[in-house]
C-alpha positions as CSV (number, residue, x, y, z in Angstrom):
1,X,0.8,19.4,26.4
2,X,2.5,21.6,24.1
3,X,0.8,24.2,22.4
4,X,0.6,23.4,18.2
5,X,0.6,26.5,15.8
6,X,-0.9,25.7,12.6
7,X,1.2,26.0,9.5
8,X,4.5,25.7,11.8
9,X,5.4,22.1,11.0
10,X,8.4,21.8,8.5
11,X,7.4,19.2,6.1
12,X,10.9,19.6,3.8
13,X,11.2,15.6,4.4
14,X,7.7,14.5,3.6
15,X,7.7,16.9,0.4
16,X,11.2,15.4,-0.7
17,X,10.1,12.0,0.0
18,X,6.6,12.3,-2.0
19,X,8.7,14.5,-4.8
20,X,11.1,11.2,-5.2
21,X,8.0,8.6,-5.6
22,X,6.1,10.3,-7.8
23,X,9.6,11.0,-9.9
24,X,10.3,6.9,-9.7
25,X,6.5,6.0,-10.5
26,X,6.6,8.5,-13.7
27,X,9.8,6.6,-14.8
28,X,8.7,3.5,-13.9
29,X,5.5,3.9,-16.3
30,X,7.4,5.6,-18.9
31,X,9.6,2.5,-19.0
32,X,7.2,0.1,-18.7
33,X,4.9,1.7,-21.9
34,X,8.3,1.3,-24.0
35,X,8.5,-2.3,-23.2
36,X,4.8,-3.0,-24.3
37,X,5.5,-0.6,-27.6
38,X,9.1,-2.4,-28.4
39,X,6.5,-6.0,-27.5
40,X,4.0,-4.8,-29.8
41,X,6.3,-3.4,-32.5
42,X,8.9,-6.8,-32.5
43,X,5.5,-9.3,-32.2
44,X,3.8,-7.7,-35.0
């Protein structure tokens, strides 16, 4: 079994992948909250 060294993993994918969800679920809400605020403001 190979040895492991803690720390030593390069996690450049995982980081980039996490980086690119939590950039599409910050637009994603943004976008949604300006549909409910046009809703509320046309509605009124």
């Amino acid at each position: 079994m190979a040895e492991h060294k803690h720390g030593s993993m390069d996690t450049k994918v995982q980081e980039e992948t996490f980086n690119g969800f939590i950039s599409w679920t910050v637009k994603i809400s943004l976008l949604s909250i300006g549909i409910l605020v046009f809703m509320a403001l046309v509605n009124s």
